[in-house]
C-alpha atoms as a printed R data frame, in Angstrom:
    type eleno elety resid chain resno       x       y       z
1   ATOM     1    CA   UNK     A     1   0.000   0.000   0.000
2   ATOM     2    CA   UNK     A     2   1.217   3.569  -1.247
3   ATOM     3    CA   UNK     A     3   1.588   6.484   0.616
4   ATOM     4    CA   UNK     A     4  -0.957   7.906  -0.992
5   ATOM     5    CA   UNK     A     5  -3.643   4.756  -0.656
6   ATOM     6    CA   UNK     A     6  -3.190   4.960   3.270
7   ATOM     7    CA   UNK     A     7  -3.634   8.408   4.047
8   ATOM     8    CA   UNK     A     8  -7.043   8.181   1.899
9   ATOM     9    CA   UNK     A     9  -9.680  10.347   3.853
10  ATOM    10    CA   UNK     A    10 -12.657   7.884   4.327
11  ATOM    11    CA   UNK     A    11 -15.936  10.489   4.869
12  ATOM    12    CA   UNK     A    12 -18.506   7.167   5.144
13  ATOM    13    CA   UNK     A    13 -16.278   5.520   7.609
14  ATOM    14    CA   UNK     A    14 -17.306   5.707  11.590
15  ATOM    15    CA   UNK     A    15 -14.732   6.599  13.734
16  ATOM    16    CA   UNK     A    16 -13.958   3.434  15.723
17  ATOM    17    CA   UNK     A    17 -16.838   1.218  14.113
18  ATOM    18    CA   UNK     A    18 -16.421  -1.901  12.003
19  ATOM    19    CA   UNK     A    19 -14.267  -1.739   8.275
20  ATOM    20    CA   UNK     A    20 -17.248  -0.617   6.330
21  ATOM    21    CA   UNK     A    21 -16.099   2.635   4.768
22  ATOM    22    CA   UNK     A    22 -19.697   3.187   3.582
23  ATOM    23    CA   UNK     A    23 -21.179   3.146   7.204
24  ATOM    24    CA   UNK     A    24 -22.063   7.025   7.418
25  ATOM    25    CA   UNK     A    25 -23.112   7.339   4.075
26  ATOM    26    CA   UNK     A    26 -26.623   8.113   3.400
27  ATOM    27    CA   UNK     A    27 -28.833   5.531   3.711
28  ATOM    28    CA   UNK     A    28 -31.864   4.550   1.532
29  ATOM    29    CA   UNK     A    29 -35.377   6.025   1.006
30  ATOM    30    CA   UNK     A    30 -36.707   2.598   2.921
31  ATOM    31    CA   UNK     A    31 -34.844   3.516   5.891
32  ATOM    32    CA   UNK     A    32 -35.975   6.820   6.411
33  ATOM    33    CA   UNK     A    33 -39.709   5.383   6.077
34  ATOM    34    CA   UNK     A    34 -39.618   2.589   8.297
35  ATOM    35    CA   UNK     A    35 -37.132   4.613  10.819
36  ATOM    36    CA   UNK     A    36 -39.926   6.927  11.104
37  ATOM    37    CA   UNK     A    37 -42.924   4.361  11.491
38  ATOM    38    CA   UNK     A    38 -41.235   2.794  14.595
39  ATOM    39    CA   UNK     A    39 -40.958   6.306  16.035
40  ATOM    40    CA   UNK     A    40 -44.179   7.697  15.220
41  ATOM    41    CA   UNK     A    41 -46.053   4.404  15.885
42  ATOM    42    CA   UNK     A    42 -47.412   4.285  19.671
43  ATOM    43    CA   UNK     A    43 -49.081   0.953  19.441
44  ATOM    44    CA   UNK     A    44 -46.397  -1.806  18.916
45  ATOM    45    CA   UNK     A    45 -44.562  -4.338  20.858
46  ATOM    46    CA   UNK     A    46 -47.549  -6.643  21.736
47  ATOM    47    CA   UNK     A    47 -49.869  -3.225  22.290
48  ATOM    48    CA   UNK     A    48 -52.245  -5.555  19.680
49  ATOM    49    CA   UNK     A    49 -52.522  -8.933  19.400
50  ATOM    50    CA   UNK     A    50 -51.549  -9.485  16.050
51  ATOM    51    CA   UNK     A    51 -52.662 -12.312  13.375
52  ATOM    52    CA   UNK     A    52 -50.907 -12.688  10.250
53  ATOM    53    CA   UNK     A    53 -52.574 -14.148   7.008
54  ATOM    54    CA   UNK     A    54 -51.166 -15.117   3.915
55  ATOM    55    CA   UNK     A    55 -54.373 -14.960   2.191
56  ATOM    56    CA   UNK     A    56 -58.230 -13.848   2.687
57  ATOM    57    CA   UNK     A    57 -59.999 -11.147   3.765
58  ATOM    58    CA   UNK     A    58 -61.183 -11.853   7.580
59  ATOM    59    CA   UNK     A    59 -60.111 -14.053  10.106
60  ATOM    60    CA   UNK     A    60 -61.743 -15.667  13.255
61  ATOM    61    CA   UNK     A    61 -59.752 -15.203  16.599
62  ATOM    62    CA   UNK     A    62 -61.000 -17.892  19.250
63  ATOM    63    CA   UNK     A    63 -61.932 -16.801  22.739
64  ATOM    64    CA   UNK     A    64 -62.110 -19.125  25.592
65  ATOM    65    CA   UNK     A    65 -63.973 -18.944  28.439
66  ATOM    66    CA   UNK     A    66 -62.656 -19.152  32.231
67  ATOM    67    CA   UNK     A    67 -63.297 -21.976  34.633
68  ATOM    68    CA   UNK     A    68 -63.796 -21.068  37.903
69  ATOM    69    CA   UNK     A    69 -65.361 -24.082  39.532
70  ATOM    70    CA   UNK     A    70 -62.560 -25.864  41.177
71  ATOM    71    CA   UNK     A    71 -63.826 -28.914  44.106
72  ATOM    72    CA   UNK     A    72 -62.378 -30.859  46.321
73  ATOM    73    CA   UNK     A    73 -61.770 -34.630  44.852
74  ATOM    74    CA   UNK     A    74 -63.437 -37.868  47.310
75  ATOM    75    CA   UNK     A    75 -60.666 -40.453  47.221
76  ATOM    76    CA   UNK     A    76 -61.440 -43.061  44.886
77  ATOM    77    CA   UNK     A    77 -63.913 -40.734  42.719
78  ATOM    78    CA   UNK     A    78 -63.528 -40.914  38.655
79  ATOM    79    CA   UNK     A    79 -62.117 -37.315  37.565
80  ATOM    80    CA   UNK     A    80 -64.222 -36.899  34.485
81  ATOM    81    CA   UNK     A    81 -62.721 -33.161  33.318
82  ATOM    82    CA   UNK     A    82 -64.987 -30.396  32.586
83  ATOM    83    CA   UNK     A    83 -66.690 -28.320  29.750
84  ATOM    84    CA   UNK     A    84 -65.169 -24.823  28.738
85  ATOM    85    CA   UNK     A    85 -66.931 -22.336  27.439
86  ATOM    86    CA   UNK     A    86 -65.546 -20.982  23.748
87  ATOM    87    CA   UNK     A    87 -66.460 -18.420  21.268
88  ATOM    88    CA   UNK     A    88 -65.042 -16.761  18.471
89  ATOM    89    CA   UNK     A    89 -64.189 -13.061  16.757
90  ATOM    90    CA   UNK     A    90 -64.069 -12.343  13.314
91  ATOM    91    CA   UNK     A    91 -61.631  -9.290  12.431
92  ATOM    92    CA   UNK     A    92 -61.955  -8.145   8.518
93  ATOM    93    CA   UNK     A    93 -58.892  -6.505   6.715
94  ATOM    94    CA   UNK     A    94 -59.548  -3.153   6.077
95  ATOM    95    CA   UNK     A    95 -58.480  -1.813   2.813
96  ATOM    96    CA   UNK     A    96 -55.156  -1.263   1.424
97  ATOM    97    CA   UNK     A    97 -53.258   2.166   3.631
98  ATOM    98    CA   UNK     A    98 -51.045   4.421   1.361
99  ATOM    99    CA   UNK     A    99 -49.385   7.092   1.798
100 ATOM   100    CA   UNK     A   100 -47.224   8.762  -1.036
101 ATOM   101    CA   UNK     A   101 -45.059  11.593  -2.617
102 ATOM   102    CA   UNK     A   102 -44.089  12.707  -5.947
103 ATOM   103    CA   UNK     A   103 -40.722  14.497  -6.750
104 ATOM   104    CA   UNK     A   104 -40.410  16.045 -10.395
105 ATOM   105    CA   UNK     A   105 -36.928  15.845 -11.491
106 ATOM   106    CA   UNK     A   106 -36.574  19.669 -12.243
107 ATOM   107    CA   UNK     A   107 -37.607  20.045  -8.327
108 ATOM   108    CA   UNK     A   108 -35.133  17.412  -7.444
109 ATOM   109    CA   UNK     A   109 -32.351  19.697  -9.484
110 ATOM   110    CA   UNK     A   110 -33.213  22.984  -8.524
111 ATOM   111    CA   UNK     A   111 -33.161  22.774  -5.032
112 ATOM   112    CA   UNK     A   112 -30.555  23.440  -2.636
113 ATOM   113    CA   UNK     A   113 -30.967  20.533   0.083
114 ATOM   114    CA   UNK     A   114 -32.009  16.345  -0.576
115 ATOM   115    CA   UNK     A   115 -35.875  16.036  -0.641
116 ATOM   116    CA   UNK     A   116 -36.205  12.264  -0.591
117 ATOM   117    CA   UNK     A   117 -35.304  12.002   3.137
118 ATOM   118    CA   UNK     A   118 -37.571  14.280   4.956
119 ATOM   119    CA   UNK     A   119 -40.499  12.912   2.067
120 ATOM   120    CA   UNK     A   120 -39.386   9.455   3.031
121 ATOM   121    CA   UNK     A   121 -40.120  10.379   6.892
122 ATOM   122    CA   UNK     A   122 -43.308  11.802   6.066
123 ATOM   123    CA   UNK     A   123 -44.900   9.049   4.601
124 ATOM   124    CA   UNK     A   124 -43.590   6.677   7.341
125 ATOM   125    CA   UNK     A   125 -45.276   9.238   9.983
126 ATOM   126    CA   UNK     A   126 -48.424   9.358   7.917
127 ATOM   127    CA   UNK     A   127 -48.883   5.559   8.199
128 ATOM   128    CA   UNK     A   128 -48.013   5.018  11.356
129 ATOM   129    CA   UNK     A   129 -49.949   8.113  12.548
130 ATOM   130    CA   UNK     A   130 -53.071   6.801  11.012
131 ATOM   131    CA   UNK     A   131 -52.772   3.245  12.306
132 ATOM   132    CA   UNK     A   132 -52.594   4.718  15.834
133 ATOM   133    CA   UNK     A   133 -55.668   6.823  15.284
134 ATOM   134    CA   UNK     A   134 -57.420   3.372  14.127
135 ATOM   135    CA   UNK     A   135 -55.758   1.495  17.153
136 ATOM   136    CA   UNK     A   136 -57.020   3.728  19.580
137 ATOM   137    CA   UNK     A   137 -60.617   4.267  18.401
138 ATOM   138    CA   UNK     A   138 -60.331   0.452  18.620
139 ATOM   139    CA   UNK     A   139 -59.438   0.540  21.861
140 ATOM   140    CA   UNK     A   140 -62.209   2.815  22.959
141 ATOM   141    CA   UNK     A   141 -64.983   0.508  21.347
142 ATOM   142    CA   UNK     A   142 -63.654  -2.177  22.470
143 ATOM   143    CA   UNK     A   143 -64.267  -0.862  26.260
144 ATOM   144    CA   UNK     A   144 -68.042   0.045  25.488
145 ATOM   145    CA   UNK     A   145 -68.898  -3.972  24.964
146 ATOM   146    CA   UNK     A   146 -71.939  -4.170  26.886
147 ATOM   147    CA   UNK     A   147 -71.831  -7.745  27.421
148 ATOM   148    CA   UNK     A   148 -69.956 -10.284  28.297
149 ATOM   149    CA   UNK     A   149 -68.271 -12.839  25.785
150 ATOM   150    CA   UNK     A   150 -69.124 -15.958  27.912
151 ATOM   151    CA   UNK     A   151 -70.660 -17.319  30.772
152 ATOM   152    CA   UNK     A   152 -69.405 -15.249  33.984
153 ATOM   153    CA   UNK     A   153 -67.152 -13.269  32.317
154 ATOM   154    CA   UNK     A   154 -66.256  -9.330  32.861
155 ATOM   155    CA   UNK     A   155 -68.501  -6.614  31.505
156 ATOM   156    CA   UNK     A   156 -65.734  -3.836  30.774
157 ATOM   157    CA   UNK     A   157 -65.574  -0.928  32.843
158 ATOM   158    CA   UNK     A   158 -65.038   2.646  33.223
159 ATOM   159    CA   UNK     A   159 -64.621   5.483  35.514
160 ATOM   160    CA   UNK     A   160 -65.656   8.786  34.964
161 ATOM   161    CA   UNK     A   161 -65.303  12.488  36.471
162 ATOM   162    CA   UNK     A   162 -66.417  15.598  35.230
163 ATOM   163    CA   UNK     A   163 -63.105  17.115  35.846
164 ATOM   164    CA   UNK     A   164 -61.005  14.430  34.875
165 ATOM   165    CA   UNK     A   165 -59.809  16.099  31.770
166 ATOM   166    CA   UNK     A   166 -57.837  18.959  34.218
167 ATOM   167    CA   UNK     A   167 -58.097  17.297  37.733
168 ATOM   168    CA   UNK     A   168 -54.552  15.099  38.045
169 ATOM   169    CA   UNK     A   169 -56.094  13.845  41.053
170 ATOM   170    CA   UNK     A   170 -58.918  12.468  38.829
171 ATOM   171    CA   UNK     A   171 -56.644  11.179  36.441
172 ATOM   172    CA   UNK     A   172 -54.636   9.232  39.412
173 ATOM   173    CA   UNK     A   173 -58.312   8.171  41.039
174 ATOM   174    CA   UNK     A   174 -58.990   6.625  37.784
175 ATOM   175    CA   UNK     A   175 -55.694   4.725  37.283
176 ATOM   176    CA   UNK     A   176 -56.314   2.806  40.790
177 ATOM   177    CA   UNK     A   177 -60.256   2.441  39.448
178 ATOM   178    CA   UNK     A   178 -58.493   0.755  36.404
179 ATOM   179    CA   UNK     A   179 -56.301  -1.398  38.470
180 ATOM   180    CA   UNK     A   180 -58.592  -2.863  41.137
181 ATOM   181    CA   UNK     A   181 -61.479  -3.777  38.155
182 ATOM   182    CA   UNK     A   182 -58.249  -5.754  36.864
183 ATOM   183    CA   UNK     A   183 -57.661  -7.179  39.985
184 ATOM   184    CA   UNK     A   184 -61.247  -8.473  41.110
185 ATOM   185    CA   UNK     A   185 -61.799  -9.500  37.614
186 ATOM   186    CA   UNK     A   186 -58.363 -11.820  37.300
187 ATOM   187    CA   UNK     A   187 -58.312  -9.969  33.677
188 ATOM   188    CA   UNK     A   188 -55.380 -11.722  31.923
189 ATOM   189    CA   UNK     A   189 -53.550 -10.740  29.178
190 ATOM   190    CA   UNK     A   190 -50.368  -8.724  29.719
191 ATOM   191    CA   UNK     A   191 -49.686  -6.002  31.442
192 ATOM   192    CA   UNK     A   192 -51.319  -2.903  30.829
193 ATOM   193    CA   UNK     A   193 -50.899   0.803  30.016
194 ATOM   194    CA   UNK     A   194 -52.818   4.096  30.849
195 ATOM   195    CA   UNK     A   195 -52.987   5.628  27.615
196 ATOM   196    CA   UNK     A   196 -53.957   9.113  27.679
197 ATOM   197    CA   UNK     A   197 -53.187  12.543  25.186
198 ATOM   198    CA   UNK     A   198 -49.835  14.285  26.128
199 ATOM   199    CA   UNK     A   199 -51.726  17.146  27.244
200 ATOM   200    CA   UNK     A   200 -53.271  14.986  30.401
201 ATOM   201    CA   UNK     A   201 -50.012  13.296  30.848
202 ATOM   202    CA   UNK     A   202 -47.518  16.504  31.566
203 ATOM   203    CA   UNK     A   203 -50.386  17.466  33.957
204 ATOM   204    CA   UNK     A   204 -49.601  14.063  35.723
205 ATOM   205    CA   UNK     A   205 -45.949  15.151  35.296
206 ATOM   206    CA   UNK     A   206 -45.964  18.143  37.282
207 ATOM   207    CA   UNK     A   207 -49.024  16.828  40.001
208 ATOM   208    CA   UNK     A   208 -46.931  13.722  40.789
209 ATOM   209    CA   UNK     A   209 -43.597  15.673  40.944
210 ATOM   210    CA   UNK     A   210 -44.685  18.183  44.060
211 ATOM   211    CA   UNK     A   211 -43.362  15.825  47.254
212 ATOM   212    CA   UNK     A   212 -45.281  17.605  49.546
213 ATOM   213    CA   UNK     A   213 -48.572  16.608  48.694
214 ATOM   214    CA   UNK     A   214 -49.663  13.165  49.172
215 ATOM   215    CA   UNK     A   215 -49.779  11.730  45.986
216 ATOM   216    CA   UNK     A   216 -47.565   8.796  43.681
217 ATOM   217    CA   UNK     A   217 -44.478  10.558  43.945
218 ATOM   218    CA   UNK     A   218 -43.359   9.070  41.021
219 ATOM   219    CA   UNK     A   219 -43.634  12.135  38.696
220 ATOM   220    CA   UNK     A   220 -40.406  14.552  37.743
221 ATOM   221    CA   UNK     A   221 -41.507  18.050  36.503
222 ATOM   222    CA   UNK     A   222 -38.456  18.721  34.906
223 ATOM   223    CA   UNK     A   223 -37.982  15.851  32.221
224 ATOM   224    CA   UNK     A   224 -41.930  15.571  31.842
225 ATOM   225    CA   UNK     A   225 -42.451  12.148  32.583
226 ATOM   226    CA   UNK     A   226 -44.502  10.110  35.130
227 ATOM   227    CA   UNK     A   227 -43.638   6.641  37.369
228 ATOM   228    CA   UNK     A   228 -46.704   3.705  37.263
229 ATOM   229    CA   UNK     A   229 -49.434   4.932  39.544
230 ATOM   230    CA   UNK     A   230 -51.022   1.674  41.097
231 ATOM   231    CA   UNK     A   231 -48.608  -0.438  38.979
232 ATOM   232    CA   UNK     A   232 -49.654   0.906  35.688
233 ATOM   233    CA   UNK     A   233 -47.739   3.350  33.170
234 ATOM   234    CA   UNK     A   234 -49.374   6.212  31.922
235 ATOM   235    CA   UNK     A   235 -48.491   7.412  28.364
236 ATOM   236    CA   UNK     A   236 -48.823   9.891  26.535
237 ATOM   237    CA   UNK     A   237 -50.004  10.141  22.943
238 ATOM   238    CA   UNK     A   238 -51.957  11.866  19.844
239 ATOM   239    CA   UNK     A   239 -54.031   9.029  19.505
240 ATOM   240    CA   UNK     A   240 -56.700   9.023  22.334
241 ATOM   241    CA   UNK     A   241 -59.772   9.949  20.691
242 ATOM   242    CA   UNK     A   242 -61.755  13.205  21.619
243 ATOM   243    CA   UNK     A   243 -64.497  13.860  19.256
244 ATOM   244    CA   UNK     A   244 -67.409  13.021  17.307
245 ATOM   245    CA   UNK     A   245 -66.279  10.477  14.911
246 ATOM   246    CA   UNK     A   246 -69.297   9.868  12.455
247 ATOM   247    CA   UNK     A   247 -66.905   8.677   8.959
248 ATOM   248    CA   UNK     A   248 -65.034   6.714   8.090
249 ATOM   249    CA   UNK     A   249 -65.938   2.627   8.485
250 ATOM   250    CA   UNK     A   250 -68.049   1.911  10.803
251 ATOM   251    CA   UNK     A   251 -65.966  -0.009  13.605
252 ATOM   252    CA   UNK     A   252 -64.014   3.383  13.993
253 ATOM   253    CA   UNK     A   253 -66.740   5.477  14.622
254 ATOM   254    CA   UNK     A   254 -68.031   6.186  17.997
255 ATOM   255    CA   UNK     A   255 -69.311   9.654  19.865
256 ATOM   256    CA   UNK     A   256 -65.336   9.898  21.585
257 ATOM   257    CA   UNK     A   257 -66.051  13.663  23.083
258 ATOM   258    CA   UNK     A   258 -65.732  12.445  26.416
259 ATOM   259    CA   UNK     A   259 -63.063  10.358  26.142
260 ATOM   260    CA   UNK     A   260 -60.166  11.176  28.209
261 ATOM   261    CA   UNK     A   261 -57.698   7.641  28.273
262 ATOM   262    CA   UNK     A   262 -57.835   4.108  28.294
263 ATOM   263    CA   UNK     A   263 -55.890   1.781  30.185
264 ATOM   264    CA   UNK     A   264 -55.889  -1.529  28.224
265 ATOM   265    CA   UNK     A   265 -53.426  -4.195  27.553
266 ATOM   266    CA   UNK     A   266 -52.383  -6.405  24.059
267 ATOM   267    CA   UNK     A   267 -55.447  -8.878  24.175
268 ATOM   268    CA   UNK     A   268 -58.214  -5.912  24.093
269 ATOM   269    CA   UNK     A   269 -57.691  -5.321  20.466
270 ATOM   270    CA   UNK     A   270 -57.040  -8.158  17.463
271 ATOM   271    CA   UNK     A   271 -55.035  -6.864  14.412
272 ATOM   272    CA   UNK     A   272 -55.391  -8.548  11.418
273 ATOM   273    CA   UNK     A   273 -52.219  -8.159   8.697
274 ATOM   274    CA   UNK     A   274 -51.709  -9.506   5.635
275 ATOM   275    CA   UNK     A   275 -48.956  -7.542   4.735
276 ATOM   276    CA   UNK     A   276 -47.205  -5.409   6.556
277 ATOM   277    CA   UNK     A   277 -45.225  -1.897   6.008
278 ATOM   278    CA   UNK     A   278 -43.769  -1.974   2.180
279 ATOM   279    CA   UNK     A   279 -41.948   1.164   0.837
280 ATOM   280    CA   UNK     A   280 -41.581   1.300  -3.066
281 ATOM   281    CA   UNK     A   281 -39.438   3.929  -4.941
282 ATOM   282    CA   UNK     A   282 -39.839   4.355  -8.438
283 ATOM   283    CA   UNK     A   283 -38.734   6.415 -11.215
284 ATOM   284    CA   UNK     A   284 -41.467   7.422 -13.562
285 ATOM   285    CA   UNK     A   285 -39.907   8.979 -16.929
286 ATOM   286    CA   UNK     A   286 -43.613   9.424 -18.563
287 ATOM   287    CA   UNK     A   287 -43.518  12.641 -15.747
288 ATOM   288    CA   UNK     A   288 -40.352  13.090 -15.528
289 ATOM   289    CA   UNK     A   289 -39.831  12.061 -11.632
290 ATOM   290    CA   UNK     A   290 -39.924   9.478  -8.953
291 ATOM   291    CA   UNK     A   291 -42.509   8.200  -7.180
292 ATOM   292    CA   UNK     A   292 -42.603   7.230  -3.412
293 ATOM   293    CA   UNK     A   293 -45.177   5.171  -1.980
294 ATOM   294    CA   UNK     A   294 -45.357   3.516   1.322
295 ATOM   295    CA   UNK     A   295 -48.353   1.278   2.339
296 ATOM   296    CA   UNK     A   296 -49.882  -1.902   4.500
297 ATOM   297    CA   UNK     A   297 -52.777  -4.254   4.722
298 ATOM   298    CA   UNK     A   298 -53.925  -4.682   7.882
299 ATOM   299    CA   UNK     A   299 -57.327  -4.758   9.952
300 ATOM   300    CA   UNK     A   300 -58.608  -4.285  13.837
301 ATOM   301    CA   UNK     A   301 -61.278  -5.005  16.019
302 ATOM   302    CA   UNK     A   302 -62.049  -5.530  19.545
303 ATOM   303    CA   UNK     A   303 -60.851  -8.699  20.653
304 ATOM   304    CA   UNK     A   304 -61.362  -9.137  24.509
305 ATOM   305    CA   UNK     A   305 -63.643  -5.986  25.356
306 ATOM   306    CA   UNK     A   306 -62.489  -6.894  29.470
307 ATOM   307    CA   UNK     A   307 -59.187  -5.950  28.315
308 ATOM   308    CA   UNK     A   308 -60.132  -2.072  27.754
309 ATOM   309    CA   UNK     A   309 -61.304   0.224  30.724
310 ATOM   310    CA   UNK     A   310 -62.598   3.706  29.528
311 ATOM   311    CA   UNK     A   311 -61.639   6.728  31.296
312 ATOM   312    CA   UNK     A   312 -63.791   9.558  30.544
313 ATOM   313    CA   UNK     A   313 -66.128  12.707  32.012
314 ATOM   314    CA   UNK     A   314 -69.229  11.620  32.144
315 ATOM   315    CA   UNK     A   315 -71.807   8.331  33.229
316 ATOM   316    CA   UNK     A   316 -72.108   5.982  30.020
317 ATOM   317    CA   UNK     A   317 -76.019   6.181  28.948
């Protein structure tokens, strides 16, 4: 190796990372778009429970029923088992989700800075944005079930306050509502989350931070966040539903105006996918520019209504 070949600079290559000289280069338009949808996206990492298909368009989840008629057993008497009580759930696909961008190539070499990246981010937000909106409409419904799915199972249930919306202390009541209906109800299936819009949660933030009142404690005013209250985590997100919702299909739709969280775990709502995030990039030359498209095929529904408790401002009618 040459003088010359050694002292090379190497722009792509990380300071004190592998021998990949291409490391810090930029990377695709399909990294930028699924980068974003994991960061945008508030309902992942068993939030759903999540059924994949590789064809069809609805699928029946099974639900099975608790026992909770255990006896003593008389010595030398014939252990004959029991019934079990099972039903089912049927979760359609919902049509195809897109989101896209168009860059004309006279754009693309006019301007001063790159437009695929931020464009790429964009669309990932837009998808994963709208999924959450789905997710937690989903969630809501899902909590309004008015009956039970079998035999001595759980109606859902809800608390409610008139000032829960700007009370903390309502917010932290309801948490500890959520908890003990979880408790006397032995509702399985994961642990669960108070989700509630970021507006509700840095008013947690700062209630929960001031030591000398007599609340959780587990709040800190100056990073924003909050501790579990009752062993559950509050979080915050855009995603809580708060109004009218009369479009769209129908399973969406529900009168959310007094809807302030929900504290539900991964088995309240089924997703459905059949295919998940895809990014395409293509270069059109009938217009003279590329073509960005990101989209999925995927589906929810309420799976285990016991699994969603409703916290809101006023008595359900």
């Amino acid at each position: 190796m040459s003088d010359y070949t050694d002292a090379r600079t190497q722009p792509g290559q990380k300071v004190g990372g592998a021998d990949d000289d291409r490391e810090l280069f930029m990377r695709n338009f399909t990294d930028y778009a699924l980068e974003a949808w994991e960061q945008t996206f508030d309902f992942g990492d068993g939030m759903t429970f999540v059924k994949n298909i590789s064809a069809g368009k609805s699928e029946v989840f099974p639900i099975i029923g608790r026992k909770r008629n255990a006896i003593e057993h008389i010595p030398g008497e014939e252990i004959k088992g029991g019934g079990m009580e099972h039903a089912e759930v049927e979760i359609a696909l919902d049509a195809i989700l897109v989101e896209s961008a168009f860059i004309a190539e006279i754009d693309e070499m006019l301007v001063h800075y790159p437009l695929s990246q931020p464009y790429a981010r964009q669309i990932g937000e837009s998808l994963a944005s709208e999924t959450n909106d789905r997710v937690g409409r989903a969630l809501i419904n899902a909590s309004r079930v008015a009956a039970a799915q079998y035999v001595g199972g759980p109606v859902p249930g809800y608390s409610y306050h008139a000032n829960m919306a700007t009370d903390p202390a309502k917010l932290e009541d309801a948490a500890y509502a959520g908890v003990l209906y979880i408790r006397q109800n032995d509702t399985g299936g994961g642990k669960p989350v108070f989700w509630m819009p970021h507006q509700q949660h840095l008013l947690l933030a700062r209630y929960t931070g001031i030591d000398a009142e007599v609340t959780t404690g587990s709040g800190n005013r100056a990073a924003g966040t909050v501790g579990q209250i009752g062993g559950i985590q509050p979080k915050g997100t855009n995603s809580v539903p708060n109004t009218n919702i009369a479009t769209g299909r129908a399973k969406y739709q529900g009168d959310f105006t007094p809807t302030v969280g929900v504290i539900a775990n991964g088995m309240a709502v089924g997703t459905l996918r059949r295919r998940g995030l895809r990014i395409n990039m293509e270069t059109q030359g009938n217009r003279l520019g590329t073509l960005m498209i990101g989209s999925k095929f995927e589906g929810h529904g309420t799976l285990r209504p016991e699994c969603s408790f409703e916290v809101r401002t006023t008595v359900r009618a």
